[in-house]
C-alpha positions as CSV (number, residue, x, y, z in Angstrom):
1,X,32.7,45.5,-82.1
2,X,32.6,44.3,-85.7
3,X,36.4,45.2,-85.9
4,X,37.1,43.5,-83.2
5,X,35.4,40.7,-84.8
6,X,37.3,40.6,-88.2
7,X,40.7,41.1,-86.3
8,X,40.1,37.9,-84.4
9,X,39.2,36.2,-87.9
10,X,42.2,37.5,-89.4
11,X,44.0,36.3,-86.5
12,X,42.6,33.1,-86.4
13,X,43.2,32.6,-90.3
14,X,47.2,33.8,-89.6
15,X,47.3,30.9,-87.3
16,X,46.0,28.2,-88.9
17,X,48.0,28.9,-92.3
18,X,51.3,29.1,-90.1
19,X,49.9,25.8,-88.7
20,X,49.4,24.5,-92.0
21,X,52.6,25.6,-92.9
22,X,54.5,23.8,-90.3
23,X,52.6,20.7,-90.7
24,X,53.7,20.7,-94.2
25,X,57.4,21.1,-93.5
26,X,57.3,18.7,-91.3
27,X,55.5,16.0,-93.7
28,X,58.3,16.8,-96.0
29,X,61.0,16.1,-93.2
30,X,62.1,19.3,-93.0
31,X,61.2,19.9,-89.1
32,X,60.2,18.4,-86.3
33,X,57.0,19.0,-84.4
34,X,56.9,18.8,-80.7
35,X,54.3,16.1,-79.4
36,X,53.1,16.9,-75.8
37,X,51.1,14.5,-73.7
38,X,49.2,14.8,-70.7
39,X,50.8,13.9,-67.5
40,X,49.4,10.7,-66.4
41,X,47.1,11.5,-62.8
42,X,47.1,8.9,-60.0
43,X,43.7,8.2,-59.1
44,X,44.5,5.2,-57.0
45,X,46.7,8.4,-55.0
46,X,43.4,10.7,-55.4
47,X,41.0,8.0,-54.1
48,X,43.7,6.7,-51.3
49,X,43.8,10.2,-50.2
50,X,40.1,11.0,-49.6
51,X,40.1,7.5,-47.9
52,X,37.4,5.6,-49.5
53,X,37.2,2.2,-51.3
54,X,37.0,1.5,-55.0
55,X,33.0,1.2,-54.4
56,X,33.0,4.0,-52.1
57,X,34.5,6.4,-54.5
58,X,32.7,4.9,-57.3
59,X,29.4,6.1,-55.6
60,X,30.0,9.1,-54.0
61,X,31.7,10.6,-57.1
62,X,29.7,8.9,-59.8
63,X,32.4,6.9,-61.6
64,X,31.6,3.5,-62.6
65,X,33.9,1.2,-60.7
66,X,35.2,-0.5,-63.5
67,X,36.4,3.0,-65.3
68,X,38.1,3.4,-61.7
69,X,39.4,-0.1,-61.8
70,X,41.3,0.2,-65.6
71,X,42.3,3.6,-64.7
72,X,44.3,2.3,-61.0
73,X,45.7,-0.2,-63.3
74,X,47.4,1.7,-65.9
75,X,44.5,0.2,-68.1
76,X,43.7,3.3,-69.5
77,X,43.8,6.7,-68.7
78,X,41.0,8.9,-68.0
79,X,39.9,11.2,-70.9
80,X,40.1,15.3,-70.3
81,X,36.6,15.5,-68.3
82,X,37.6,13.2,-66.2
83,X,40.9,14.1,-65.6
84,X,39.9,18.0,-64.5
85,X,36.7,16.5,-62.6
86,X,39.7,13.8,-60.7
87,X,41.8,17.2,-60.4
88,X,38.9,19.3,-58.5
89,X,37.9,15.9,-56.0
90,X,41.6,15.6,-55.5
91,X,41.8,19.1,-54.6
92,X,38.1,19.8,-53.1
93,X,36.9,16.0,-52.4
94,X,34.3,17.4,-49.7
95,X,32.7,19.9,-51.6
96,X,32.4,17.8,-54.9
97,X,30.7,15.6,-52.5
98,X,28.6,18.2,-50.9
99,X,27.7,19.4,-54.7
100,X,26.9,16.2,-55.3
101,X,24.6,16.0,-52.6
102,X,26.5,12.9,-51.2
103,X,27.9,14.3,-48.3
């Protein structure tokens, strides 16, 4: 167990010096770093789907309206949470609500 252990440490030490590494060469020009963003998620697509309202959805997923508001408008987009709780309602809206007890 306790080898198991120090391998993951060693591991995890590897990786963050090659990490530092690359960050370095890449402050001095020398390389560029790949940025990856999240794909943007349609909520207005998510709550259309389930048919409700803005103040429907709002309640029975317990999402302030105006979060749901800035979100449909491109205001903003919804933070990690969010976006995996959006991706289980828009894949399991009934038994969110069921979990929810606001069937």
């Amino acid at each position: 167990m306790q080898e198991r252990a120090a391998a993951k440490t060693n591991d995890f030490g590897a990786d963050l010096i090659e990490g530092m590494k690359l960050v370095a060469a890449h402050q001095r020009g020398e390389i560029e770093l790949e940025q990856v963003w999240p794909k943007p998620i349609d909520v207005k697509a998510i709550r259309k789907r389930v048919k409700m309202s803005q103040a429907e959805f709002s309640r029975a997923y317990g999402i302030s309206k105006r979060a749901l508001q800035e979100w449909e408008q491109g205001g903003r987009q919804p933070d990690s949470a969010a976006r995996a709780y959006l991706t289980v309602i828009a894949k399991e809206p009934v038994i969110v609500r069921r979990a929810l007890g606001s069937s």
